[in-house]
C-alpha positions as CSV (number, residue, x, y, z in Angstrom):
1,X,18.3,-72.1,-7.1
2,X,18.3,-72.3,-10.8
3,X,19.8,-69.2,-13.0
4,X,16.6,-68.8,-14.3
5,X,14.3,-68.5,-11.4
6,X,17.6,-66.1,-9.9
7,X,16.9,-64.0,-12.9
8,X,12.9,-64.1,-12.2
9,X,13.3,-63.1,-8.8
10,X,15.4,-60.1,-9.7
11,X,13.4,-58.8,-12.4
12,X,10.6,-58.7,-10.0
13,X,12.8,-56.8,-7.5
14,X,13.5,-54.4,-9.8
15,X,9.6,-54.0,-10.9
16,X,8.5,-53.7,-7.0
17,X,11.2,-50.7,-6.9
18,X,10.0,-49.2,-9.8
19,X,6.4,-49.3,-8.8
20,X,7.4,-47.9,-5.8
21,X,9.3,-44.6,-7.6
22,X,6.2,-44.0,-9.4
23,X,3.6,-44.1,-6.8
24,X,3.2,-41.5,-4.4
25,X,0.8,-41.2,-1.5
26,X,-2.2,-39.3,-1.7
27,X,-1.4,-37.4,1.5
28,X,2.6,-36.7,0.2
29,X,1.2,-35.5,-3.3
30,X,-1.4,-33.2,-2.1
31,X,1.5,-31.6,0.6
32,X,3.8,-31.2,-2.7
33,X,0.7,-29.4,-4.6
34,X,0.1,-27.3,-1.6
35,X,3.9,-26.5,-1.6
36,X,4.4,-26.0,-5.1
37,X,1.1,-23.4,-4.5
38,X,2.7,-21.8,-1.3
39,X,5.4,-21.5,-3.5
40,X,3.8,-19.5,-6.3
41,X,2.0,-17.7,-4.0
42,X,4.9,-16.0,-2.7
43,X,6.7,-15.6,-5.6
44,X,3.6,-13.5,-6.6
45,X,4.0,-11.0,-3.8
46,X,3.6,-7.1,-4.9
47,X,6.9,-5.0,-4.3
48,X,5.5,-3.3,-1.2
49,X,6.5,0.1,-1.0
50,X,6.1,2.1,2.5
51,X,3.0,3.0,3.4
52,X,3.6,7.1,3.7
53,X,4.9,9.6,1.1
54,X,7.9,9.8,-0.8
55,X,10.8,11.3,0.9
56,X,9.7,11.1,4.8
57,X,11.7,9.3,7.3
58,X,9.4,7.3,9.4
59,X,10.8,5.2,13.0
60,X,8.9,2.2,13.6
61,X,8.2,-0.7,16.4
62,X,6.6,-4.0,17.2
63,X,4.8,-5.0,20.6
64,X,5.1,-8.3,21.3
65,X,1.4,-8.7,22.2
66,X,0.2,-8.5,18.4
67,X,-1.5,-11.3,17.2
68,X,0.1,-11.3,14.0
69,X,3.5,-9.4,12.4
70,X,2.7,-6.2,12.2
71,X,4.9,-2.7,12.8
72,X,3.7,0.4,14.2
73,X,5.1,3.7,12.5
74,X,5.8,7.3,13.5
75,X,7.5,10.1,12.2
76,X,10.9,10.5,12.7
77,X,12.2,13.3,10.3
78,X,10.7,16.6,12.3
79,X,6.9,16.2,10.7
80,X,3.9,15.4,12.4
81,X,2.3,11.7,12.5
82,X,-1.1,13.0,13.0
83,X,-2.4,13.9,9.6
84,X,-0.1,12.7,6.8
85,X,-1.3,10.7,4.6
86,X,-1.4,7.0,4.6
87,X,-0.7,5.7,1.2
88,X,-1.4,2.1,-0.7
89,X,2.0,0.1,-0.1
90,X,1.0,-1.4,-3.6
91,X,-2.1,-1.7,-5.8
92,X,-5.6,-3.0,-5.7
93,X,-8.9,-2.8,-3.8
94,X,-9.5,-0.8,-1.0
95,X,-12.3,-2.0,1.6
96,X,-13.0,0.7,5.3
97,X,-13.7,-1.0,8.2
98,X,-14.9,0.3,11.7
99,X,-13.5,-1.0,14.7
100,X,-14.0,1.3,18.0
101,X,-12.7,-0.7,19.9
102,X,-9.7,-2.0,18.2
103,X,-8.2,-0.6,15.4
104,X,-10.5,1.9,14.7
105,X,-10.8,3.3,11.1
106,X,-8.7,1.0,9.3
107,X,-8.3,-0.3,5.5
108,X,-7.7,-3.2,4.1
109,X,-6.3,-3.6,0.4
110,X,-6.6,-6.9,-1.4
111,X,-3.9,-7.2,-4.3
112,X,-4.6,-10.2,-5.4
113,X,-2.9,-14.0,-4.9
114,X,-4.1,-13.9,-1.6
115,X,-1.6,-10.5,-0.4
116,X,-3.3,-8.3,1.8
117,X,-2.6,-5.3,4.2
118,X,-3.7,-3.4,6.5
119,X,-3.7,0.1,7.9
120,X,-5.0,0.7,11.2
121,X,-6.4,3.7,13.3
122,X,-7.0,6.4,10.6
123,X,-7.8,9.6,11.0
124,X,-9.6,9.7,7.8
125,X,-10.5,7.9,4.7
126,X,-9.7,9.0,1.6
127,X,-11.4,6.3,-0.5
128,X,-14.6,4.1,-1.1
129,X,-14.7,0.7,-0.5
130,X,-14.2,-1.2,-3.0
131,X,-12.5,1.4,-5.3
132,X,-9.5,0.3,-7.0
133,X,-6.0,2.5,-5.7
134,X,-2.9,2.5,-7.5
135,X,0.4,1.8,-5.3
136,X,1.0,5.2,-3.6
137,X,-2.7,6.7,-3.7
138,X,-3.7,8.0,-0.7
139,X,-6.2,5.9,0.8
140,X,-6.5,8.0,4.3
141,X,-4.9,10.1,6.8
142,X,-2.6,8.9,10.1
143,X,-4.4,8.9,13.2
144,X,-5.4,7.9,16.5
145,X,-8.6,6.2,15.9
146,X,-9.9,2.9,18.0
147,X,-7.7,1.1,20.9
148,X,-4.6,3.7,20.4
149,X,-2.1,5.4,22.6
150,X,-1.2,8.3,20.2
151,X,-1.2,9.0,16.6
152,X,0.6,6.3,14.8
153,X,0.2,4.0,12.0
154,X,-0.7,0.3,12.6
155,X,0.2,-1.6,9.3
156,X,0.3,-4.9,7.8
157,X,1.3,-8.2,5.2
158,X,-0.8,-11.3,4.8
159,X,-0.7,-13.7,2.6
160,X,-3.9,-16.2,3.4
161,X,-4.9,-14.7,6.1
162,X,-1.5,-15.5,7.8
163,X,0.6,-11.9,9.3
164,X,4.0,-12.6,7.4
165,X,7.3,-10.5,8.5
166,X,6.9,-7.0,6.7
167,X,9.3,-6.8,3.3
168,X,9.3,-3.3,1.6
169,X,10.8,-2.8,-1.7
170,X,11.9,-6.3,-1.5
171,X,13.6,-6.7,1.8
172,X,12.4,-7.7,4.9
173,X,12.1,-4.7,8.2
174,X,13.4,-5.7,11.5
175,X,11.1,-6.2,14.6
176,X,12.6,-3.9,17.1
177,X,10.8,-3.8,20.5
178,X,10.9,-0.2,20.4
179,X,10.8,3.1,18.4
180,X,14.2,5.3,17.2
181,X,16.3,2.1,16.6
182,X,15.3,1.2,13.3
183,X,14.1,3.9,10.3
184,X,12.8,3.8,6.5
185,X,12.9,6.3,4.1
186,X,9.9,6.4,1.7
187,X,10.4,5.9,-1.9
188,X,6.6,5.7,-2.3
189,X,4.5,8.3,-5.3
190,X,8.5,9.6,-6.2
191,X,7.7,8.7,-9.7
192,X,7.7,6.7,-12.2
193,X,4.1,5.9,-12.2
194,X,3.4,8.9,-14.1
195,X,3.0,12.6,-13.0
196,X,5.0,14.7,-10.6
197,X,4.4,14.2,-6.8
198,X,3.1,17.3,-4.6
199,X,1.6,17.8,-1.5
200,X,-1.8,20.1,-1.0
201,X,-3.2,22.4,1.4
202,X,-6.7,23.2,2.9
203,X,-9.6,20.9,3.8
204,X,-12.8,20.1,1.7
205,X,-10.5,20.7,-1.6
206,X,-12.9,20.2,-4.4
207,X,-11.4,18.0,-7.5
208,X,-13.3,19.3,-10.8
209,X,-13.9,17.6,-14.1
210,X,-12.3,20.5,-15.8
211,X,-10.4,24.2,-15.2
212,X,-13.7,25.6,-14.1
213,X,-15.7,26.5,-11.1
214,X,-18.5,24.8,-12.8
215,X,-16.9,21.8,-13.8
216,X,-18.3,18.9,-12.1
217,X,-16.8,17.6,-8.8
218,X,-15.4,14.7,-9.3
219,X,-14.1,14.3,-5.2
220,X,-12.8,15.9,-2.5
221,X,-9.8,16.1,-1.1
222,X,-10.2,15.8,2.9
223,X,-7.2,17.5,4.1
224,X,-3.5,17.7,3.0
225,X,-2.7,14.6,0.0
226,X,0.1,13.7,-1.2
227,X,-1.0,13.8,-5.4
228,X,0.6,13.2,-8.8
229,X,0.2,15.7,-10.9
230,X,0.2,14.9,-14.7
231,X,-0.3,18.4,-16.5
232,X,-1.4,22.1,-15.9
233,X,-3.6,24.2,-18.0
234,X,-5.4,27.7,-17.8
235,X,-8.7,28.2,-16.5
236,X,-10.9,29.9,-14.0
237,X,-9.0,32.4,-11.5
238,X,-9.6,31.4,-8.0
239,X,-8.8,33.2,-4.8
240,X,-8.0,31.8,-1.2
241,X,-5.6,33.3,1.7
242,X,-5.2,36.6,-0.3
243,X,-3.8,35.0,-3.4
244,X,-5.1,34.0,-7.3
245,X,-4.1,31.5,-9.7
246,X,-6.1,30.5,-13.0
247,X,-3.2,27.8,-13.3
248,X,-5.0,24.0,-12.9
249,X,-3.1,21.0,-11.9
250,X,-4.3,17.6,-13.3
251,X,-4.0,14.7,-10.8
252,X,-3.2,11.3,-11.7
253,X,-5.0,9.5,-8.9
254,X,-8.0,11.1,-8.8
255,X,-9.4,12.0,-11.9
256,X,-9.7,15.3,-12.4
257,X,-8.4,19.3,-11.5
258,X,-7.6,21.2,-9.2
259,X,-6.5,24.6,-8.2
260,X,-2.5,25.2,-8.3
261,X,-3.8,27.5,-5.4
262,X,-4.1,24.5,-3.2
263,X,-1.2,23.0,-3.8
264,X,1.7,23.4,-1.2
265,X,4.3,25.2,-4.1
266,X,5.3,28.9,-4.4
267,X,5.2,29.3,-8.1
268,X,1.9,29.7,-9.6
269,X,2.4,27.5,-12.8
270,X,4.1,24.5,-11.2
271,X,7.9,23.9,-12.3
272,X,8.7,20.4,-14.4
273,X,4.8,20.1,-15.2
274,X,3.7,19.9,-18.6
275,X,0.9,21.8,-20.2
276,X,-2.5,20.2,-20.9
């Protein structure tokens, strides 16, 4: 072979490599798209808080039957399941469902880039579907509601419509097979989102557009919530279980006034709450 035609052949080599380098199968470049969007996806996950308030110490568990990652939680710090509130793990928008015989009164929140969760057999709701909740709202009430063995609260990830292994505040929850072996603290509505965290009292707790008894309601607040209050002012006195209070509490979450007589606090003008 001549040194030309040796130099022919490897140049042509080198151009069938570099052909090769550059073209990628059609099937290999849409799996690196879909990875490169699986990818994003993820990165894009909220910080999920727990899904009860601020300061409770909750046991949880996961049955091996469920079709997809979830954990069960109960109360492990001396209060009752039944009737706290179940609060948005982050933000977005809140849809009820109905399932009898399944999970019963349940919510799903949709937060965008495909996140989801889930929060099954509820006592009570405590929004509209399709409102929009900030992380911490209260969105219902623990229950027992649907296919349940006691009051407990059935919650959820997913990201597509796939159950992914439950991460709060940015680290992922162990699956143990049953309660008392693995806890979580919530740091969920302790602030920072503006307004002070309390708890209420009563049932049927009107929220007002103003200090007065003729304000227009705005809501109502089902049973005991767990609420940020932003300021108090001075308005109409109001009397309940012997007591009165003209002091008014505005709430973050909801828009509007209540009573400082229905919320769960000795003092009449709440301490570390600004005035209106």
């Amino acid at each position: 072979m001549t040194r030309l035609r040796r130099l022919s052949t490897t140049f042509a080599g080198m151009l069938l490599i570099l052909v090769g380098m550059l073209t990628v199968p059609a099937g290999a470049a849409e799996a690196a798209e879909a990875g490169a969007s699986d990818t994003a996806a993820v990165a894009a996950a909220p910080n999920f808080k727990a899904p009860y308030p601020c300061g409770q110490r909750w046991t949880y568990s996961h049955h091996s039957a469920e079709v997809r990652r979830a954990l069960d939680f109960v109360r492990a710090d001396g209060g009752t399941t039944n009737g706290t509130p179940a609060l948005a793990s982050a933000a977005g928008t809140a849809t009820r469902h109905s399932q009898p015989s399944g999970a019963g009164n349940y919510i799903s929140i949709d937060h965008g880039g495909g996140w989801k969760t889930y929060y099954f057999h509820l006592g009570s709701y405590s929004v509209a579907s399709g409102q929009f909740v900030n992380q911490g709202q209260q969105i219902g009430t623990t229950g027992s509601s649907g296919n349940s063995s006691g009051p407990h609260l059935h919650y959820e990830q997913l990201l597509n419509g796939v159950g992914q292994n439950i991460v709060i505040n940015g680290g992922g929850l162990p699956y143990p097979g049953s309660y008392n072996q693995s806890f979580l603290t919530s740091d969920n509505g302790c602030g920072g989102g503006g307004g002070t965290p309390f708890m209420t009292w009563g049932t049927g707790v009107s929220v007002r557009a103003d200090a007065r008894l003729n304000a227009a309601v705005v809501t109502r607040l089902p049973g005991p919530t767990s609420v940020h209050v932003v300021c108090q002012k001075q308005g109409d006195t109001v009397n309940a279980e012997g007591y009165s209070n003209n002091w008014w509490s505005k709430l973050r979450d909801q828009g509007g006034f209540i009573s400082n007589i229905y919320i769960d606090h000795p003092a009449a003008q709440l301490p570390g709450v600004p005035i209106c």
